[in-house]
Backbone and ligand atoms as CSV (ligand in chain L), in Angstrom:
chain,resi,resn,atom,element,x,y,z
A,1,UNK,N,N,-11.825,-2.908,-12.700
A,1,UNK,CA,C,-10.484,-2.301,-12.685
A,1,UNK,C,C,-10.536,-1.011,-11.857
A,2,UNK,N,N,-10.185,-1.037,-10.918
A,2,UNK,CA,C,-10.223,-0.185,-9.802
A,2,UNK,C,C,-9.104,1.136,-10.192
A,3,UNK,N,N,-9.267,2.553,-10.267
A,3,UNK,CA,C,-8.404,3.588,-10.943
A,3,UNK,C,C,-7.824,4.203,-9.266
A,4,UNK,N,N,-6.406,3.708,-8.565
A,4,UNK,CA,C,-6.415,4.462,-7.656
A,4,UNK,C,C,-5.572,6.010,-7.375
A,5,UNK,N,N,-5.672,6.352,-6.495
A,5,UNK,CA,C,-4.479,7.774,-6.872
A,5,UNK,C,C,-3.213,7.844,-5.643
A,6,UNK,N,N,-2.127,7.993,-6.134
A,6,UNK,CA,C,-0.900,7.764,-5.583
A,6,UNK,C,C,-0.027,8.440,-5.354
A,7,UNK,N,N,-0.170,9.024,-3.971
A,7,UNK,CA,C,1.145,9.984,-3.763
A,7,UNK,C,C,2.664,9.420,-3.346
A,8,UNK,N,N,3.471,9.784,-4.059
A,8,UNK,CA,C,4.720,8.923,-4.099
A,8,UNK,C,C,5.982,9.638,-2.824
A,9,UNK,N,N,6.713,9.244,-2.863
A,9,UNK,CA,C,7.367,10.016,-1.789
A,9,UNK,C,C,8.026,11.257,-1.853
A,10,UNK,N,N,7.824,11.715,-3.291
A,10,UNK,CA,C,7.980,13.298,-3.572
A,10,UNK,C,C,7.040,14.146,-3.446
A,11,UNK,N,N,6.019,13.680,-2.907
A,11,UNK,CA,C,4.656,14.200,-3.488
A,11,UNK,C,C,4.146,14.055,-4.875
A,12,UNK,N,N,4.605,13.824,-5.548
A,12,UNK,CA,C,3.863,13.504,-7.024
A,12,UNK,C,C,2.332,12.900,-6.659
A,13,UNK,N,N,1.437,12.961,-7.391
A,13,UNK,CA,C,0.442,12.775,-7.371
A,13,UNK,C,C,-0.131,12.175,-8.795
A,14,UNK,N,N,-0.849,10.661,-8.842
A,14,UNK,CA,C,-1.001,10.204,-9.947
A,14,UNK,C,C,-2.113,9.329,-10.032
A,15,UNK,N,N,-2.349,8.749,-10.983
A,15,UNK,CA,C,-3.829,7.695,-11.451
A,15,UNK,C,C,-3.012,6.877,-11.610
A,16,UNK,N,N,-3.286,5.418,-10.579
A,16,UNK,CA,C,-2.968,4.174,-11.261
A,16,UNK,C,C,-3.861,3.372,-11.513
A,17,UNK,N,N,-4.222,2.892,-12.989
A,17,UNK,CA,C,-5.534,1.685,-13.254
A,17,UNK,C,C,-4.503,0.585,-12.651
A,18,UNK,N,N,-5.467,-0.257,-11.652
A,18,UNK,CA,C,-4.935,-1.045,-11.000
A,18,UNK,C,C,-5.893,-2.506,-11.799
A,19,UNK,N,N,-5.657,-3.523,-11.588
A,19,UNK,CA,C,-6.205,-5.062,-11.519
A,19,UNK,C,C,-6.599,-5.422,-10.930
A,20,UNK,N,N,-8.039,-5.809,-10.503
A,20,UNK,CA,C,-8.875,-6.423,-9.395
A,20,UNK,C,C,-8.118,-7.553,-8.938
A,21,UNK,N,N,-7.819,-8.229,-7.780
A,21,UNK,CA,C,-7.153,-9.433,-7.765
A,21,UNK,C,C,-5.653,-9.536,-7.379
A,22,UNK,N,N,-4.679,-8.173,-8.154
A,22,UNK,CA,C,-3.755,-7.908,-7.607
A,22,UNK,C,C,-3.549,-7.504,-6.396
A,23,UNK,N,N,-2.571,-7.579,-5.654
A,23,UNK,CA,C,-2.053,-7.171,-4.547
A,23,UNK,C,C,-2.042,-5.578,-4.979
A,24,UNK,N,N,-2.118,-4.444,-3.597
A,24,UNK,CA,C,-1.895,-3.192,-4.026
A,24,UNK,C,C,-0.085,-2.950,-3.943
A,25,UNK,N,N,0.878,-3.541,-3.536
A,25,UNK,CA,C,2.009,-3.827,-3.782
A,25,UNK,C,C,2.353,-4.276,-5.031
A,26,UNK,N,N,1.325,-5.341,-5.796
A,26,UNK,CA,C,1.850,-5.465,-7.575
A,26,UNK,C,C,1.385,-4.519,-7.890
A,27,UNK,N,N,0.575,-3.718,-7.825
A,27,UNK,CA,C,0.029,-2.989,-8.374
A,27,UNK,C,C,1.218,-1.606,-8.853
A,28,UNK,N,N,1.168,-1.323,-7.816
A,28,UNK,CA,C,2.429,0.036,-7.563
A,28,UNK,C,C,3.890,-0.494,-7.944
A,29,UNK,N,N,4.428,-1.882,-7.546
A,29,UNK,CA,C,5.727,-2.324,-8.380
A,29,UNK,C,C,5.809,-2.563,-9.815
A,30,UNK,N,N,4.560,-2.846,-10.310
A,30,UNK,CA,C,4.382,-3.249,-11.943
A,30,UNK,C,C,4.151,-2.230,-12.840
A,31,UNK,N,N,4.005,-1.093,-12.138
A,31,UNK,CA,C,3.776,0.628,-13.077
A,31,UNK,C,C,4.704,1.219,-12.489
A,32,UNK,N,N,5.431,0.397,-11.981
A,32,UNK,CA,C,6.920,1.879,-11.969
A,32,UNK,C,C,7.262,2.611,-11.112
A,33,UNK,N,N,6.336,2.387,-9.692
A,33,UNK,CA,C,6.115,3.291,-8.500
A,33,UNK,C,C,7.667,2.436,-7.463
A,34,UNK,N,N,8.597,3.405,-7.674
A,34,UNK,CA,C,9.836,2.601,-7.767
A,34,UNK,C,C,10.325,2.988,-6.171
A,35,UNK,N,N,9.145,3.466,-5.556
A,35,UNK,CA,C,9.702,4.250,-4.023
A,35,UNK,C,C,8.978,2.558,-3.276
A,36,UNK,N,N,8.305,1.423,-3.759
A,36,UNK,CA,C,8.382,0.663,-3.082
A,36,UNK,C,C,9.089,-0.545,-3.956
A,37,UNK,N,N,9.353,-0.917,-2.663
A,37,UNK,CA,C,10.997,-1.966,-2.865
A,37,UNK,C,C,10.323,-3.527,-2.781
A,38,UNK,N,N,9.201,-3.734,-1.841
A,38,UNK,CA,C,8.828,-5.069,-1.877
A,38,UNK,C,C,9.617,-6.137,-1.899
A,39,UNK,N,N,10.992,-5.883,-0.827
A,39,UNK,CA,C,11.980,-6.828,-1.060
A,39,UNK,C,C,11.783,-8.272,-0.481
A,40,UNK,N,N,10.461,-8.670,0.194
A,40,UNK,CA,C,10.654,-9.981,0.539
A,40,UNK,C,C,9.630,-10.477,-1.153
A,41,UNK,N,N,9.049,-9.853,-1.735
A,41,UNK,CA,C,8.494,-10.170,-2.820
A,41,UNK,C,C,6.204,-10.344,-2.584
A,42,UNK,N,N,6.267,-10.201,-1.321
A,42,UNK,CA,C,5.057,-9.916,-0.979
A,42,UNK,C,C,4.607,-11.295,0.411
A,43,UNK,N,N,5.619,-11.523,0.853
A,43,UNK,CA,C,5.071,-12.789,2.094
A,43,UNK,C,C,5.168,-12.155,3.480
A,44,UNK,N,N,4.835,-10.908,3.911
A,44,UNK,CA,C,4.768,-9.754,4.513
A,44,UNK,C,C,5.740,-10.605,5.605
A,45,UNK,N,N,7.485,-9.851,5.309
A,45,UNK,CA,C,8.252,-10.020,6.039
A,45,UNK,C,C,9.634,-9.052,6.129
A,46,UNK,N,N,9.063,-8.048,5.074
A,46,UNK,CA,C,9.979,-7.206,5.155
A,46,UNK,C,C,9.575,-5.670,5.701
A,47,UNK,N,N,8.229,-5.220,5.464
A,47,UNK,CA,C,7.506,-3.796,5.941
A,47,UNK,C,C,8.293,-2.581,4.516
A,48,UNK,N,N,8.597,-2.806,3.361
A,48,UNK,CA,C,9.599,-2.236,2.482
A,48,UNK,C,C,8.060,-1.722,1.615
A,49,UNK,N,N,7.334,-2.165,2.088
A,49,UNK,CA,C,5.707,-2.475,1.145
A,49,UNK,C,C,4.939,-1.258,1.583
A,50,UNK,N,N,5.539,-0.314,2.513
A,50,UNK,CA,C,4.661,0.862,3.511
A,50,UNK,C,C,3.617,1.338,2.935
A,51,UNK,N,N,2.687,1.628,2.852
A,51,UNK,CA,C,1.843,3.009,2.814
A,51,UNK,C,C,1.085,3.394,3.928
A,52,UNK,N,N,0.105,4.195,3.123
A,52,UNK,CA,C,-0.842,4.734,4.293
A,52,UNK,C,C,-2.404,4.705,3.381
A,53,UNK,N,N,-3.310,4.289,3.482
A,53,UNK,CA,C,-4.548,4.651,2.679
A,53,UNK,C,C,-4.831,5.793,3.502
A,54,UNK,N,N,-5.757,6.632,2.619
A,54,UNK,CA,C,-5.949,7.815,3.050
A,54,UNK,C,C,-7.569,7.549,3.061
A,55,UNK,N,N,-7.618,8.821,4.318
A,55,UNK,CA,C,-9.099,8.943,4.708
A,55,UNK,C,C,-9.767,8.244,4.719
A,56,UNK,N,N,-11.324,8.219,4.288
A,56,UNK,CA,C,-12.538,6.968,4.726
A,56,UNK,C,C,-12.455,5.523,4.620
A,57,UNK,N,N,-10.776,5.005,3.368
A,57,UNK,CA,C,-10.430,3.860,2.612
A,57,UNK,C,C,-10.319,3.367,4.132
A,58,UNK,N,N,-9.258,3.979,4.374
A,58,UNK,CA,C,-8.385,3.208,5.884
A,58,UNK,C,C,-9.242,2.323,6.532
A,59,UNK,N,N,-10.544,2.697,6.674
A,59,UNK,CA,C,-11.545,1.832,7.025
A,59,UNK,C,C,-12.598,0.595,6.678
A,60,UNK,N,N,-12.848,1.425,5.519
A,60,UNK,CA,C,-13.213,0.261,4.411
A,60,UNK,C,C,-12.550,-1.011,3.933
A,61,UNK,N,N,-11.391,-0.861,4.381
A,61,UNK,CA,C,-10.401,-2.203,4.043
A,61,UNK,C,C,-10.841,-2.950,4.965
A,62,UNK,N,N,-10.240,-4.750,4.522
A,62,UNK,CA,C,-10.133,-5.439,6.015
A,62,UNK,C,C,-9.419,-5.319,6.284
A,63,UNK,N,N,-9.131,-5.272,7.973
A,63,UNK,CA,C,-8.055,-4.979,8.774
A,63,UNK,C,C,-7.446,-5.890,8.867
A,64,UNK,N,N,-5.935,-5.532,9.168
A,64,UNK,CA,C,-4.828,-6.288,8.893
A,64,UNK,C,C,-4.482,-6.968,9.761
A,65,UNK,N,N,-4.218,-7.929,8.988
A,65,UNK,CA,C,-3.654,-9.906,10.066
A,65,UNK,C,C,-2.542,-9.304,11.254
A,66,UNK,N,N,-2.673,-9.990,12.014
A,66,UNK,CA,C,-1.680,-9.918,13.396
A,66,UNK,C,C,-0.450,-10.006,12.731
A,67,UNK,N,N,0.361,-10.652,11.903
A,67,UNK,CA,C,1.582,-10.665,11.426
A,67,UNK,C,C,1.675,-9.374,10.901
A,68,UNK,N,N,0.698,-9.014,9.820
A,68,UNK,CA,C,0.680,-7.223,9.021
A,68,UNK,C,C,1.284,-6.280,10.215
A,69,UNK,N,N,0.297,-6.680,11.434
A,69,UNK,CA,C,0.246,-5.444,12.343
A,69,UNK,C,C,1.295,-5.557,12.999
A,70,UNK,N,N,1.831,-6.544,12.985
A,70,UNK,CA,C,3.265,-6.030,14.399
A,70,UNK,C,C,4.143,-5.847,13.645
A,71,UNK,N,N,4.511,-6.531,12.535
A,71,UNK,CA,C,5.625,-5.627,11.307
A,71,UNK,C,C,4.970,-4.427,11.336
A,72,UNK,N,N,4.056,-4.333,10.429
A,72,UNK,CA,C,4.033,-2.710,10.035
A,72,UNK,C,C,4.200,-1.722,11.282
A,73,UNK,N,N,3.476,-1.921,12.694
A,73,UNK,CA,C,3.783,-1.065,13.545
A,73,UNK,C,C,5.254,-0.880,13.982
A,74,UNK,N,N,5.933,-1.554,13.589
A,74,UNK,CA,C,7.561,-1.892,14.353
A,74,UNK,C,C,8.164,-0.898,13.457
A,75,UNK,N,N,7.446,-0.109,12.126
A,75,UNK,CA,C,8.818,0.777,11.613
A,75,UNK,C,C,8.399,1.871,12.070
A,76,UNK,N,N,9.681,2.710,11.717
A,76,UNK,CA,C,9.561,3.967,12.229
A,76,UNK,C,C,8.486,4.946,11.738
A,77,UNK,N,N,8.208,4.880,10.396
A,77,UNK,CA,C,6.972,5.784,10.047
A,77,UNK,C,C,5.561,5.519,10.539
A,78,UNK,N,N,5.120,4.584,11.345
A,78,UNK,CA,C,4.051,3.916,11.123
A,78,UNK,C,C,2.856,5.145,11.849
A,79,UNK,N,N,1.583,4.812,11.219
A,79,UNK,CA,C,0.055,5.694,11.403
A,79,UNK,C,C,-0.497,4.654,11.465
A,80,UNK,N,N,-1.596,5.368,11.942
A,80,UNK,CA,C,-3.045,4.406,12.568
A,80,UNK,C,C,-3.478,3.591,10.626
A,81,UNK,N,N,-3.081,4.710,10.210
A,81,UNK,CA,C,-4.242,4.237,8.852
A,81,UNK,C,C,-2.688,3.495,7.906
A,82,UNK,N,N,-1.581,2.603,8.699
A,82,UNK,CA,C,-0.667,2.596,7.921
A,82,UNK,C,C,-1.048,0.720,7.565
A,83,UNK,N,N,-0.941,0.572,6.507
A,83,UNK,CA,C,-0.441,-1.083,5.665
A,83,UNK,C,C,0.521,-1.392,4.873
A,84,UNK,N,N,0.436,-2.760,4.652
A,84,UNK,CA,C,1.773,-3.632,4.070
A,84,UNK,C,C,0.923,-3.675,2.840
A,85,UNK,N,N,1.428,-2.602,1.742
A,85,UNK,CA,C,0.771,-3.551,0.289
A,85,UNK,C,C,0.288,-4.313,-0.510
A,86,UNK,N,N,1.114,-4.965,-0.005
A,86,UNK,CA,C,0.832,-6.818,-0.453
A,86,UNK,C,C,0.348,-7.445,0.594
A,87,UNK,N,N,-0.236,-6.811,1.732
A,87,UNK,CA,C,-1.152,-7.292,2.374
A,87,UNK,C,C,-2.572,-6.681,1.829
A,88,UNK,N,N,-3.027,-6.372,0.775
A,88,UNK,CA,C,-3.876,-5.407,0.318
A,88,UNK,C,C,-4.437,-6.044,-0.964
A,89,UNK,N,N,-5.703,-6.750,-1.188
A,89,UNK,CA,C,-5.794,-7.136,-2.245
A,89,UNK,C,C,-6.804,-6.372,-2.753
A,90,UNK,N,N,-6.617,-5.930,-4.174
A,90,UNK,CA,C,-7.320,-4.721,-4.893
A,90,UNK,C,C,-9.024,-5.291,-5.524
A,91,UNK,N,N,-9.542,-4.703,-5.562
A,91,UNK,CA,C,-11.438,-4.792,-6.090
A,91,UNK,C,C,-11.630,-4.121,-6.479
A,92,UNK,N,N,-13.080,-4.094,-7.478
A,92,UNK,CA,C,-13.279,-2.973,-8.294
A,92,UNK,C,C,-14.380,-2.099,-7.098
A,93,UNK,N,N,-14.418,-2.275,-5.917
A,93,UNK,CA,C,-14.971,-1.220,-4.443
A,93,UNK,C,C,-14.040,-0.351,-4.756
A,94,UNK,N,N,-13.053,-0.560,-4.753
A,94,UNK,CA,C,-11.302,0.246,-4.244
A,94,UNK,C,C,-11.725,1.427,-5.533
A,95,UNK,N,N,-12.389,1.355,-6.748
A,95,UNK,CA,C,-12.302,2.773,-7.066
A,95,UNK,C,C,-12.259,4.039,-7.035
A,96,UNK,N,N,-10.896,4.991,-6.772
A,96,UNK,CA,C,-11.010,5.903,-6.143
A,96,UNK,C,C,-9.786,6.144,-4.998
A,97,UNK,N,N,-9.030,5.048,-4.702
A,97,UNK,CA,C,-8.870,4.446,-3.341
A,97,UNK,C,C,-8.001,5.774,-3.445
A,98,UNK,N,N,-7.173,6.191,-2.286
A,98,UNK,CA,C,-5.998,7.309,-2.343
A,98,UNK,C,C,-4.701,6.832,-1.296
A,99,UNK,N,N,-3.944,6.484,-1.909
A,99,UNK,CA,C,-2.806,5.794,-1.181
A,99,UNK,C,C,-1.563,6.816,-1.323
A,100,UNK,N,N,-0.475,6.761,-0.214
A,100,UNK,CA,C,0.589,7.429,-0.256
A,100,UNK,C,C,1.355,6.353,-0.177
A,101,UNK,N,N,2.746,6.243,-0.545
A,101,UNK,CA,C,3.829,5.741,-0.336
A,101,UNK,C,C,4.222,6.372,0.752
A,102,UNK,N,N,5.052,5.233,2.183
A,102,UNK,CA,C,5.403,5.909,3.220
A,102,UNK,C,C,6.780,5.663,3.086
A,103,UNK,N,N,7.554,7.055,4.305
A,103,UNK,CA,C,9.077,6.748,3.814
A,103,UNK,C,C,9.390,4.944,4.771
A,104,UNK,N,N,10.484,4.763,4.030
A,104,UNK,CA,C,10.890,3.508,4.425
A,104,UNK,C,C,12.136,3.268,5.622
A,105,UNK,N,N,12.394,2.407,6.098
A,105,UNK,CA,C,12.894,2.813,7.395
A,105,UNK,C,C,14.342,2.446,6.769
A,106,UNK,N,N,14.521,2.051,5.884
A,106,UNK,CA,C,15.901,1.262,4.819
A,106,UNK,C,C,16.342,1.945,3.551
L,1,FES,S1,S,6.607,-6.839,0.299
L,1,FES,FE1,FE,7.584,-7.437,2.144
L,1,FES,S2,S,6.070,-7.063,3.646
L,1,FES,FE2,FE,5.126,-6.472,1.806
């Protein structure tokens, strides 16, 4: 059970015990993190899923499918270290992970 920390789009700053296995999009929609919308429901077609992993994570992930990358680059907030949530599946590695919610272009 991977514990990650979550800056929301106020800045709030928080611990979410996440579920190995989950998407990091269920993760953050199923505790309440209500700044993501996940409106296609996770079949990466909407970019509503934004974040950013922060620092050394950004790397440690696998990098994101050609579909991830030309949505996610197409919104307006987008960073080098930016992903689709639910393109993000959580492990108990990810302990620690530090994710922001990015603003949304909608
Ligand atoms: S929930 Fe739509 S792209 Fe992630």
């Amino acid at each position: 059970m991977p514990t990650l920390e979550i800056t929301d789009l106020a800045g709030n700053v928080s611990t979410l015990d996440a579920t190995s296995g989950d998407t990091l999009m269920e993760a953050l929609r199923d505790n309440g993190y209500d700044d993501i919308l996940a409106i296609c429901g996770g079949v990466c077609s909407c970019s509503s899923c934004h974040c950013y992993i922060e620092g050394e994570w950004a790397d440690k992930l696998n990098k994101p499918g050609e579909d991830e990358l030309q949505l996610v680059s197409s919104t307006e907030h987008y960073q080098p270290n930016s992903r689709l949530s639910c393109q993000v599946t959580l492990n108990d590695d990810m302990d620690g992970m530090k994710v922001t919610i990015a603003q949304q272009d909608y």
